[in-house]
N, C-alpha and C positions, 0 to 999 in steps of 0.2 A: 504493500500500500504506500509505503515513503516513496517507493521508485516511481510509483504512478503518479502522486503528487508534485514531486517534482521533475515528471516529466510534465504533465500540464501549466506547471509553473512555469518552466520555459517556454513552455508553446505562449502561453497566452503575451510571457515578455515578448518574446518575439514580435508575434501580430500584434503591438502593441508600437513598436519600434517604427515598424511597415508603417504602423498607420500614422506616426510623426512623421515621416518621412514623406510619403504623400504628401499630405498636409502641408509639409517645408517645400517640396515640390511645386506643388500648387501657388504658394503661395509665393513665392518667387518668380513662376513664369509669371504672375499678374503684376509682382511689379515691375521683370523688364518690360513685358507689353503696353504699363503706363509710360516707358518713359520714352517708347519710339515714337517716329512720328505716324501723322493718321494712316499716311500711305501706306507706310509698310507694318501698321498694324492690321487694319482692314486685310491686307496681303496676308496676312498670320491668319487673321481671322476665317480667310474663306480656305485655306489648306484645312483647317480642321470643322468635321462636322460634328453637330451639336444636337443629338435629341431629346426631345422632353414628351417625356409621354404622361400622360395626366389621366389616372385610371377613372372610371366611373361605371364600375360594376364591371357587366362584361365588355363594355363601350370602352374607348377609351381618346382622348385627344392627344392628335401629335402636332408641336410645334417644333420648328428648326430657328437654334440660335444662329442671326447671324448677325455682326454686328455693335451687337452689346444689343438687340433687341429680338424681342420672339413672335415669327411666324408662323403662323397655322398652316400647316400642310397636309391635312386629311386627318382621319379619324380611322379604327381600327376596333373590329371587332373579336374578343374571344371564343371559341369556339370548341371547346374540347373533345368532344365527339368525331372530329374530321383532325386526327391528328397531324395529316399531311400538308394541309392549308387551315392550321388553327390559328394564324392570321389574317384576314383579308380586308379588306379595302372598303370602307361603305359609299365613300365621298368625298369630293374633295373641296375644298372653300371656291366659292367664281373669284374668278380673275386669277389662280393661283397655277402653274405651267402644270401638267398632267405629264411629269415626265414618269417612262417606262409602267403607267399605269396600267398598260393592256396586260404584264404578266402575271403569272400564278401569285400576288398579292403584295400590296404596297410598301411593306416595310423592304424587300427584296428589290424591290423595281428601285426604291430610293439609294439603296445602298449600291446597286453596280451601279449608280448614276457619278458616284461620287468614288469611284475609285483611285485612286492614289492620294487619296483624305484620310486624315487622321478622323476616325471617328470615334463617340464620346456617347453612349446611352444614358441618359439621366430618368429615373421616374420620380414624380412632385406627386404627392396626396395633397388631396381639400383637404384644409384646415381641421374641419369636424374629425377628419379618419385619424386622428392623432390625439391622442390625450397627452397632455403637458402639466405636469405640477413643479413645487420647488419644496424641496427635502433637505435635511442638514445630517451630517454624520458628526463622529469624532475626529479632530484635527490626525488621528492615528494614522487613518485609512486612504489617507490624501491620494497616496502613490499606490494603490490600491481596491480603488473606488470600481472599475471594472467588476472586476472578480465578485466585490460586496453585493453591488447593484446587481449582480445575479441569483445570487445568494437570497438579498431581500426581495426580490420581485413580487411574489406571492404577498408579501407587507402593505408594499409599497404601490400595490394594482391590484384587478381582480383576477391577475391571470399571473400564469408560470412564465418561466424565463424563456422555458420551450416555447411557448405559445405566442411570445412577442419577439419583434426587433426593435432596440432600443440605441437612444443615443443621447448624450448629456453633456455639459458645460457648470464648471465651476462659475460663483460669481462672486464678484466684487462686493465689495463692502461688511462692516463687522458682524458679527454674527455673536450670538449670547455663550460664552464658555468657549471662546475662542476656538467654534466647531468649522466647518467647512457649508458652504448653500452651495448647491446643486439644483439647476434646473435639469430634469428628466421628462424625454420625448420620449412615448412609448405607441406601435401600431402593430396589430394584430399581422401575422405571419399571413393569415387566408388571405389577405385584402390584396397580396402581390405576390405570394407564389406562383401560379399559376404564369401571372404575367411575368415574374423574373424567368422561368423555366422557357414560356416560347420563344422569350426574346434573346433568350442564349443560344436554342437552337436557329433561329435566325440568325446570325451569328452578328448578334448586336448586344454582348451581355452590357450587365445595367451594371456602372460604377456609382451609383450613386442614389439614396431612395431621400427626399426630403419631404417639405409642404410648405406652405404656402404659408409665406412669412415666419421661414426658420429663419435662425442665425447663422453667420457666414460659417462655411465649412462644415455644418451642420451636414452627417451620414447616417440614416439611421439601418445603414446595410452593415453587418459583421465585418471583421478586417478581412475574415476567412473566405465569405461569401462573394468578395471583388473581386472580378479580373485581372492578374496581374499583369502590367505594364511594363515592360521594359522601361528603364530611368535612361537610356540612350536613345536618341532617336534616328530610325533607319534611313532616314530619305537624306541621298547627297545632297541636295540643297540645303535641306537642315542644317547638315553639317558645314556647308561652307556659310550659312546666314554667325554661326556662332563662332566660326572662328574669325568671319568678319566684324560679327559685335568685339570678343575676344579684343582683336587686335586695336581696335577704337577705342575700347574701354585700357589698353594697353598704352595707346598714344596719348592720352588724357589723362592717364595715371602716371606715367613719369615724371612731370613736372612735379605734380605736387609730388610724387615720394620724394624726390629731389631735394624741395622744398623743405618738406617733411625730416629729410637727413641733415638738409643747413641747419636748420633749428634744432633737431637734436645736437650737434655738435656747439651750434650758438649756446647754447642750455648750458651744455657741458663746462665750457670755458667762463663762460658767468658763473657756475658753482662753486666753480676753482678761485677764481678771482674773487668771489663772496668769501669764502674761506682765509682767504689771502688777507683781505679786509679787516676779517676778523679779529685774525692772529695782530696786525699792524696794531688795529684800536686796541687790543690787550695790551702788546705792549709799551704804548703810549697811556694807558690807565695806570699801568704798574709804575711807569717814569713817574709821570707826574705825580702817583702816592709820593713816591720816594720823595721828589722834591719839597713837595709839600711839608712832609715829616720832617726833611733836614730843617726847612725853614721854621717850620712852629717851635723846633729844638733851640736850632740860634736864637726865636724870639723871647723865648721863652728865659732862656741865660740872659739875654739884654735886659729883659726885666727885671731878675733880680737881684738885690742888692747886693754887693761886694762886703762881706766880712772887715776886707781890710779895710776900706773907709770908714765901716759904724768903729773899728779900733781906733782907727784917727780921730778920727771928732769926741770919742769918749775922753782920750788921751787929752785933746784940747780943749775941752769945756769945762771937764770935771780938774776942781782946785787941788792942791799940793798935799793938802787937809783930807782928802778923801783917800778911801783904800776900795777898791772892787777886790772882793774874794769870790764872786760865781758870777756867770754871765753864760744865756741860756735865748737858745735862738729855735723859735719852734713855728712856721705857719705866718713867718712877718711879724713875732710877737717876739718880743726882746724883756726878761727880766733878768733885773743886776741886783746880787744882793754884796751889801758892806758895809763898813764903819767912815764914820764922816765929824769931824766939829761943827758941821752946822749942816745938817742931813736935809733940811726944808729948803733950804734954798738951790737943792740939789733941782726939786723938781724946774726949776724958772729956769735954768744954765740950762739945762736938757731940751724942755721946750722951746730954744730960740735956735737949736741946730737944726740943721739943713734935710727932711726926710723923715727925724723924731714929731711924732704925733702922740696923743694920748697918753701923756705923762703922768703918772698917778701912783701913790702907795699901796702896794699890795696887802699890806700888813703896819699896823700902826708901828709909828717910830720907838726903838725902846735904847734910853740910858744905859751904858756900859756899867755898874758898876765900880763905884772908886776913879771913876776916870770923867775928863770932856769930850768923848766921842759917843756917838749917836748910829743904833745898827740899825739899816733902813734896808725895806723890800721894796723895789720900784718895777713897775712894768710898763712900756710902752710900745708902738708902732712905728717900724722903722720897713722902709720903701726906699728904693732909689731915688734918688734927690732928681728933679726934672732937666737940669745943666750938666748933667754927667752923661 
């Protein structure tokens, strides 16, 4: 049972691949065909033929794209019973050319009309024959939602997986619990069996089963169930339109890679030179730290006072009478302690020197004992004098 499991695992990646691949196919020839001009798109457009069959029971309408617009070209009856000619021809629109209509039935008569044409079978359901809702799963199942929507069909419709062919689109915008919305197109298998099976045997299988105002790309045919396509195409002219596109698209592209490579290398060299940049203003920040710091050092020395001046001026203010025993320099703040014969008149001599500020006794004056000297604490503020 594992081995079968994942052998249908595969299979399903696969047809799953296929069917991006189409898809990218698709969707690519439509935008070189936007970007030619009319002439040689029109020219594109009649190499390949385009049918649309539009079932209505056993009746059915055929239109041929041509153009970018759809023409009625007969109608088409089913017929089961006559399995030899279970196609045939009821009528065809007036005015519309009657080509190859004398033979054994219309959809035949069209197609050797149109031989060395890329041909394209499409069937479009009325809108009614499709039931459409919108479902949410868990964010789980994202890359996986095939297989589920099999799984749930029975849930999710009144019918089995067998029973329907289905096709769906993820949508845009938030969803509650960060789930995943899903619109799901679902249409009963009987409504085009029948017609997928004649139309193959006419050898016109159907690539495509939509309705009427699906969404772009919208299949609601199995990947398994498509015809496949070669992704090359056989006609020499083909081949010589695309290596003629090819080489225009080659001519028109050189410049700009060109361009494209000047400026990568322009990039390059500005990186370099940004870096270059860098490294300079670094170190031109680091210089000018440095200077800056030498300078604030030097300023910083010019500002403060020299020792040996506040010794000089002490030396030349203070009388012959006085004695310093301590002297104490702390923060710009100067205390002298000593003995003096007249210790009060120390403060006035102090204050009239040059940078001395704030002359004041620390501690009240006290009497020597037996003696005329006077031991005084003084404190003051001493600065560099402004003329030095």
């Amino acid at each position: 049972m594992a081995i079968t499991d994942a052998f249908h695992s595969l299979r399903a990646s696969v047809l799953e691949r296929r069917s991006s691949l189409d898809g990218f196919l698709e969707h690519g020839r439509a935008l070189l065909l936007s970007c030619l001009p009319n002439k040689l798109r029109r020219l594109l457009a009649r190499r390949e033929q385009r049918l649309i069959v539009v079932p209505m029971g056993t009746q059915a309408q055929v239109f041929e794209s041509q153009d970018g617009e759809e023409v009625a070209v007969g109608e088409l009856k089913l017929n089961p019973q006559a399995p030899g000619s279970s196609l045939a021809m009821l009528d065809a629109p007036q005015g519309e050319p009657e080509v190859g209509l004398q033979t054994s039935g219309f959809l035949p008569a069209v197609l050797d009309a149109t031989k060395g044409r890329r041909r394209r079978t499409f069937v479009r359901l009325l809108e009614g024959r499709v039931l459409r809702r919108r479902v949410m799963f868990p964010a789980q199942v994202r890359d996986n939602l095939v297989r589920v929507l099999e799984y749930e069909m029975d849930r999710l419709s009144p019918f089995r997986s067998e029973q329907v062919y289905f096709d769906f689109r993820t949508l845009e915008g938030p969803a509650p619990g960060g789930r995943v919305k899903v619109e799901l197109a679902i249409c009963l298998r009987d409504q085009v069996q029948d017609w997928l099976r004649h139309l193959h045997d006419r050898r016109a299988p159907v690539e495509r089963i939509s309705w009427e105002g699906a969404w772009p790309q919208a299949n609601l045919l199995p990947v398994r169930e498509r015809p496949r396509r070669s992704i090359w195409p056989l006609s020499m002219n083909t081949l010589l339109l695309l290596l003629v596109l090819l080489l225009g698209v080659a001519v028109l592209g050189t410049p700009i890679w060109q361009l494209q490579r000047t400026r990568d290398e322009r990039m390059e060299q500005l990186a370099d030179l940004k870096v270059r940049t860098e490294q300079v203003h670094a170190a031109r920040t680091d210089l000018e730290r440095g200077r800056q710091g030498s300078v604030a050092v030097l300023q910083r020395k010019r500002e403060l006072p020299r020792m040996i001046d506040l010794m000089l001026e002490l030396t030349d203010r203070l009388p012959d009478h006085t004695w310093v025993q301590n002297l104490d320099y702390q923060g710009g703040e100067i205390q002298i302690r000593g003995e003096s014969e007249q210790a009060t008149a120390l403060i006035n001599l102090l204050d009239q020197a040059p940078g001395i500020t704030g002359v004041r006794f620390r501690s009240p004056v006290v009497q020597v004992k037996n003696s005329n000297w006077e031991r005084f604490h003084i404190s003051m503020q001493y600065g560099r004098p402004q003329d030095s």
